[in-house]
N, C-alpha and C positions, 0 to 999 in steps of 0.2 A: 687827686680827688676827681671823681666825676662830674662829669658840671649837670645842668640842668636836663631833665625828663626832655623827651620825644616831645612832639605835640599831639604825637599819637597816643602819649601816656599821660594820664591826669596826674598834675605835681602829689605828691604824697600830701598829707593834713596831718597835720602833728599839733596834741595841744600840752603848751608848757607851763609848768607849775611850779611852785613852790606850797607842801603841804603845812600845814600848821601855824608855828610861832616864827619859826625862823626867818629871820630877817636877812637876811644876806641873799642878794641877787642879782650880784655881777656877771659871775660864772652862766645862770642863766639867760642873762642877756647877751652873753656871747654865743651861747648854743643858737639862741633864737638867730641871729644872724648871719651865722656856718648854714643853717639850714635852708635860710630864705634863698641866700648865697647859692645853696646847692640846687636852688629850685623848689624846693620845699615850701608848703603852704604852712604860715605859721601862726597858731592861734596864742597869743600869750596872755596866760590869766595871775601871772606875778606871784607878787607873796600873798601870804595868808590864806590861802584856799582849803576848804574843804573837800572831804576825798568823793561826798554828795554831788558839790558843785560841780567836779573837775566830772564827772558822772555824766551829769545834764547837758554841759558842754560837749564832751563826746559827741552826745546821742545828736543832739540839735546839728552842730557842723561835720557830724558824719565821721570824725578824725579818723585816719588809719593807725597813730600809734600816739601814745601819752609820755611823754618827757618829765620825769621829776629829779630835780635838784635838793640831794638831802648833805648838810652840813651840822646838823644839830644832834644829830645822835638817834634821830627816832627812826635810820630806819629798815629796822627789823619791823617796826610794828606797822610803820605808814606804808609802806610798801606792799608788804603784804594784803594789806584794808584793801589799799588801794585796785588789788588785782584781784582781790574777791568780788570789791564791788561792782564792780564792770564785769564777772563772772556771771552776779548776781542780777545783774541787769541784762541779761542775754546775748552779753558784747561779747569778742575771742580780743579785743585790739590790747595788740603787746605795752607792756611795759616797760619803759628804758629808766636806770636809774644811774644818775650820774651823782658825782662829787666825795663827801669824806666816806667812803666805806672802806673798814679794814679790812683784809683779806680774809680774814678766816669767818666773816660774814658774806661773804661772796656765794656759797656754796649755800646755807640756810635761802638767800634770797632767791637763788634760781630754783632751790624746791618750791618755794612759795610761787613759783610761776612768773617772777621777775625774766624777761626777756634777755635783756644786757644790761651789765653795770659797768659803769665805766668812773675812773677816778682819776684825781687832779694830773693836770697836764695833758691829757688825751687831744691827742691832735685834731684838725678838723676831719681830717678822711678818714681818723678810729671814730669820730660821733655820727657822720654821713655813714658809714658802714653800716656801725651798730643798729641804726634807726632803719635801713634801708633791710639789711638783714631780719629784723626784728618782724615787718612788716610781708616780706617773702617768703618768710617761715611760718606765720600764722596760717591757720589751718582755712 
């Protein structure tokens, strides 16, 4: 894993989420900490968030890339919100989606403009990747 940004490079700004009902958010507080770990600025807005909020947040702390943890099955639908609404608000900032996603949802979320998905077990240097990748890629 690479360790931390230059000081010639601003640490990345990532804000992490959990969207909707879903209560589980172990998994994301491990991300938050791989990240901080990697040098990564990290904004954690937890569970229950709306796809509005995580929005506003962006806009306010500027984030380079948005982290969402889905476990409940929603996300085909959250996912995709999620990457219109920040379309919709004039943002480009990727979207990383981590946790239960089946494989053969994989490919519907990167049409929807999901950046990376990443699923259980992902190492620290596949979530530093994905995020770091996610954010060099953007346009």
């Amino acid at each position: 894993m690479s360790g931390p940004p230059s000081s010639e490079t601003p640490p990345l700004r990532v804000v992490l989420a959990k969207l909707g009902f879903d209560g589980h958010d172990r998994g994301l507080r491990v991300v938050a900490r791989l990240l901080r770990d990697a040098g990564c600025e990290v904004i954690y807005l937890g569970l229950r968030q709306s796809v509005d909020n995580v929005v506003a947040v962006v806009e306010q702390e500027d984030a380079d890339a948005v982290g969402l943890s889905m476990h409940n099955a929603g996300h085909l639908t959250l996912a995709p919100k999620m990457v219109q609404a920040l379309r919709d608000a004039g943002l480009d900032t990727p979207v990383v989606v981590g946790g239960i996603i089946p494989d053969v949802d994989v490919e519907p979320l990167r049409q929807a403009g999901v950046a990376a998905i990443l699923g259980p077990g992902a190492s620290a240097e596949e979530v530093v990747h994905a995020v770091r990748s996610a954010v060099d890629s953007t346009p």
